[in-house]
N, C-alpha and C positions, 0 to 999 in steps of 0.2 A: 592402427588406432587413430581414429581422427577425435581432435579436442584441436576447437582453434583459443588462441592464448592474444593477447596483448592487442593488436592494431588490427591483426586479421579477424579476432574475435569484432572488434567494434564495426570495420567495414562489413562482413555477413549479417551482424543488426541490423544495419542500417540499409541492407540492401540481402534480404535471404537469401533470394533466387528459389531454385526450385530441386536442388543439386540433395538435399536428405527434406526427408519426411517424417523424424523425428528431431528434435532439439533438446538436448536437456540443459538446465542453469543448474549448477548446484556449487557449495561455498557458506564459509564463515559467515559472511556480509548477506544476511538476508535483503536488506535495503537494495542493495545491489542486485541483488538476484529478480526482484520484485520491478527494478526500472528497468532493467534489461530482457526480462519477460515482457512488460509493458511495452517497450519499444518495439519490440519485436513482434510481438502480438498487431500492433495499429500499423506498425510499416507492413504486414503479410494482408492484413483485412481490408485494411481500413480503415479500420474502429475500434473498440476495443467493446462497446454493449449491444452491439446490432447482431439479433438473435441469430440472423441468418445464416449470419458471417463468422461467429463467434461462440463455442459451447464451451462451457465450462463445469468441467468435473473436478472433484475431489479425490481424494486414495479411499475413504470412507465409500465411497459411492460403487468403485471397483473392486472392493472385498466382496460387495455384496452382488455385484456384477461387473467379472471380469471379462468378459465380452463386448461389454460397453465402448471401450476406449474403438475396438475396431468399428462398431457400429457407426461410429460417429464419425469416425474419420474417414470414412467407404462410402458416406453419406452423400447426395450429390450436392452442387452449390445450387439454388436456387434464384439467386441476385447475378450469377455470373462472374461475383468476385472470386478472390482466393479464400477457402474456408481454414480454420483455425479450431482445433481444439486445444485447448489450454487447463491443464492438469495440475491442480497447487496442490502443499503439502504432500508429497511425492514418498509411499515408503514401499512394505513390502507387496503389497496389493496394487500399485501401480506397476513394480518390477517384474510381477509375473504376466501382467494383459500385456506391458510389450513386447515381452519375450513370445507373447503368442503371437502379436498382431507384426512385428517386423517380417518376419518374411513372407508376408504376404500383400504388403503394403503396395497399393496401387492409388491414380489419382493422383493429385498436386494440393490437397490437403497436409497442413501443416501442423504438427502434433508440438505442444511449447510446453515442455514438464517445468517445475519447480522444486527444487528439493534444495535439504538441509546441508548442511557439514558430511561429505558422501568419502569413504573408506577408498581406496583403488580398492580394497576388493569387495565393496556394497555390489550387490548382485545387479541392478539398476544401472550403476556407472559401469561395470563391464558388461552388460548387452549390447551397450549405446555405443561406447566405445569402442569396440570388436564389431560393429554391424557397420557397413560399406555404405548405406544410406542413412546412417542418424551422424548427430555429432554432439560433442560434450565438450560443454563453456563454463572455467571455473569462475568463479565470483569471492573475492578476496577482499580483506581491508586495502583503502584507497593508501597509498603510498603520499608522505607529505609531498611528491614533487606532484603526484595524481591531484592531489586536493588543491597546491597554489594553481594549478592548469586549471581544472575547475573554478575556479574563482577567478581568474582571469579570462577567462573566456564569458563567463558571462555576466561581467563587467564590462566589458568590451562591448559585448552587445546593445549593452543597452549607454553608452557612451560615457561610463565612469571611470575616471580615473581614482586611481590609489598609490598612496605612497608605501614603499617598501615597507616599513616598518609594520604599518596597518596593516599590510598582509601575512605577514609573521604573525602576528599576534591574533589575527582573525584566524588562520588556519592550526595556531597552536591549541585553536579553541574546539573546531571539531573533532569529532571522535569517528571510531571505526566505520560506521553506518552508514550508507551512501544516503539512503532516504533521508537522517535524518540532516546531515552536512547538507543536500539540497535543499531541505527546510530554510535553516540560517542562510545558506546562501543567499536564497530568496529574498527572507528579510531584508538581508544590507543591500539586496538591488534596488528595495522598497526604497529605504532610508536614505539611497544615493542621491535617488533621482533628484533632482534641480542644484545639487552641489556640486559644486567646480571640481573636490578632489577629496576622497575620505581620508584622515587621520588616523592617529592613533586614539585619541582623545575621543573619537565617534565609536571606535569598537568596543571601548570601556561602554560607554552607554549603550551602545546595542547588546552589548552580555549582558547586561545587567535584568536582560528580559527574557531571556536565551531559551527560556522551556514555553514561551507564550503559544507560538505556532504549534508546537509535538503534543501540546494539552488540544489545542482545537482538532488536530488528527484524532485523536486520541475518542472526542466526545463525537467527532462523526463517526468514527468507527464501532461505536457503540450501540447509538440510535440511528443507523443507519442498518444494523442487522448484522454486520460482518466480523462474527466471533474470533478469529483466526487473526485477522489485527487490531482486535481489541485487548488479543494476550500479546500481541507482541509489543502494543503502543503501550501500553500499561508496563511490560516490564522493563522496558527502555528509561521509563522516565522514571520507576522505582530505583534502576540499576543510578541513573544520573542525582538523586539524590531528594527527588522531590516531594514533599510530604506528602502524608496518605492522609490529611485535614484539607488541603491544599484542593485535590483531586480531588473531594466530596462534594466541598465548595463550586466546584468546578462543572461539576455534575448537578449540582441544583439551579445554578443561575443558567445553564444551558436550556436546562427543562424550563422556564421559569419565562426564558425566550420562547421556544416550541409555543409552548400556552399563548403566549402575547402571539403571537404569527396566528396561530391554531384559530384563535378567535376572531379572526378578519377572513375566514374564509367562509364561502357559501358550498363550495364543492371542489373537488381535489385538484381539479382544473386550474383553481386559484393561485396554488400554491406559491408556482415562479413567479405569478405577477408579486403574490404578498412580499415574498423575500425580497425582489428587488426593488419595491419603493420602501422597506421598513427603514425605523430613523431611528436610532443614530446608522448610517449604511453599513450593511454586511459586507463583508468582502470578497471581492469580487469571485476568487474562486472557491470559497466556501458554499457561493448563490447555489447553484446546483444539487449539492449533499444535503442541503438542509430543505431544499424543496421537495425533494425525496423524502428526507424525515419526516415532513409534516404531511406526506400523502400515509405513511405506513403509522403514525400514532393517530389516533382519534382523542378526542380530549376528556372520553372517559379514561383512556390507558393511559392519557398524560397525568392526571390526576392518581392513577393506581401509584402509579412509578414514583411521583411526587411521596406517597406515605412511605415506598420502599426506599428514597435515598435517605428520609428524617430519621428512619429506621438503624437505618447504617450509619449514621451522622453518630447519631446517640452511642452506640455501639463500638463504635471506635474511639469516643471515648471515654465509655466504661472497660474497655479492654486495649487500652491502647499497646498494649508487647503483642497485639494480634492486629493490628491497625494495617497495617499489609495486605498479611489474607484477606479481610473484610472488606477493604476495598476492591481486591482480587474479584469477589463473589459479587459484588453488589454491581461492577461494571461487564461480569459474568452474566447478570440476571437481566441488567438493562440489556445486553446484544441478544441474548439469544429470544427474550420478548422481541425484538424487533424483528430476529429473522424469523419469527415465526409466522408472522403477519405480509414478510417480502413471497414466505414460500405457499402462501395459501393462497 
């Protein structure tokens, strides 16, 4: 049975080599699974969107062609790097194409699955498991000594100090999720910068905003097209407490920006120029998602969508014991418009 666990799991991330030719992540902590697929994915490629380098299939995609997954990964490199296939949402249509495609697997193409909360006996985790060239990496909630290391370390990097106390209390704050712990993380490296030492008294203020970042995930994942984390970001911050008035809101003054961008451009070309000189400035790594955005909305869809959040606005509350679902569907209706426009 090969599954590498704890330090040997992180060292193979960070350095795959060429030793299996399947990977699986799977685990509680989707967040985790998702930066550790990512990592893994850009340390093997290169990159994470260079077509070349880079296919990305679904389980949906391999029900309806389980043949697929071999094609691709048999496929030759064309750039010369190392190629990548990368398999999200992993279920039983994934478990059967590798059960086909392992023992025949040739080539230094690297297959990166993603999956859920997986059984030892999910049919999926014992192929990978039991096969002599894949391997299987759980993905678990971050342990408090996991989450102060994490916050320490990249504090460190960027030259911040902290006092004990603030970090108690910063880490008594995160939750299970790696992605969204590296959200906040983030923030307080923001908020450090040019201060001698964080307090306790600064991470009082910095919760006090604490869903700001997971709402911007949230609205690029939306109108950006990527249905799959627009259920997850949406029930993360449902599950955290956050209103479903809040989130609508949220979803109109996004749109509301698209428009203002939308309107400064002559051709799609513009995009990244308009983002990066708009005023008050976007942030910086937000620049990219939303210049994407404004290539896949036109600004008659910006306008459609505009009636469909007033729509839902109203709606939640004339029904607010349903304020939930409704937002549910209504940031259902914006992703899946967007990807319908990413896949044509």
């Amino acid at each position: 049975m090969v599954e590498l666990k704890g330090p040997r799991a992180e060292r193979f991330i960070e350095k795959p080599g060429t030793d299996y030719a399947i990977v699986l992540l799977h685990g509680s902590d989707e967040g985790l699974v998702r930066e550790r697929a990512t990592q893994l994915v850009r340390n093997t490629a290169g990159s994470l969107d260079d077509p070349f380098s880079v296919t990305r299939i679904e389980d949906a995609t391999l029900a309806a062609d389980p043949g697929r997954l071999a094609d691709e990964a048999l496929a030759m490199s064309l750039m010369g790097s190392r190629r990548v296939v990368w398999v999200r949402s992993a279920g039983a249509a994934t478990a059967k194409a590798v059960a086909g495609f392992l023992p025949h697997t040739q080539g230094d193409t690297l297959v990166v699955i993603e999956a859920g909360n997986l059984k030892k006996s999910d049919k999926l985790r014992q192929t990978v498991e039991q096969a002599p060239n894949a391997v299987a990496i759980a993905c678990y909630a971050d342990s408090d000594a996991d989450l102060h290391a994490m916050v320490e370390t990249a504090l460190r990097r960027e030259g911040i100090a902290i006092s004990e106390e603030a970090l108690d209390l910063f880490t008594s704050l995160l939750g299970g999720d790696r992605l969204l712990s590296r959200t906040e993380i983030e923030k307080l490296c923001l908020y450090g910068k040019g201060r001698s030492r964080i307090e306790v008294e600064d991470i009082a203020l910095i919760a006090g905003d604490a869903s700001a970042l997971a709402v911007d995930d949230l609205l690029d994942a939306a109108f950006g097209g990527d249905v799959i984390a627009t259920d997850q970001q949406l029930a993360r911050l449902q599950d955290s407490g956050v209103h479903a008035a809040t989130l609508v809101i949220s979803a109109a003054n996004h749109l509301g920006l698209l428009r203002r961008l939308r309107a400064q451009m002559r051709s799609a070309g513009q995009a990244a120029a308009v983002v990066a000189a708009a005023r008050p400035p976007i942030f910086f790594k937000r620049q990219s998602a939303l210049a994407r955005q404004l290539t896949l909305w036109p600004m008659e869809a910006l306008l459609t969508a505009g009636k469909t959040i007033a729509e839902y606005e109203l709606r939640t509350r004339q029904m607010a014991p349903l304020d939930h679902a409704l937002v549910g569907r209504l940031f259902l209706t914006l992703s899946r418009a967007a990807q319908s426009r990413r896949a044509a």
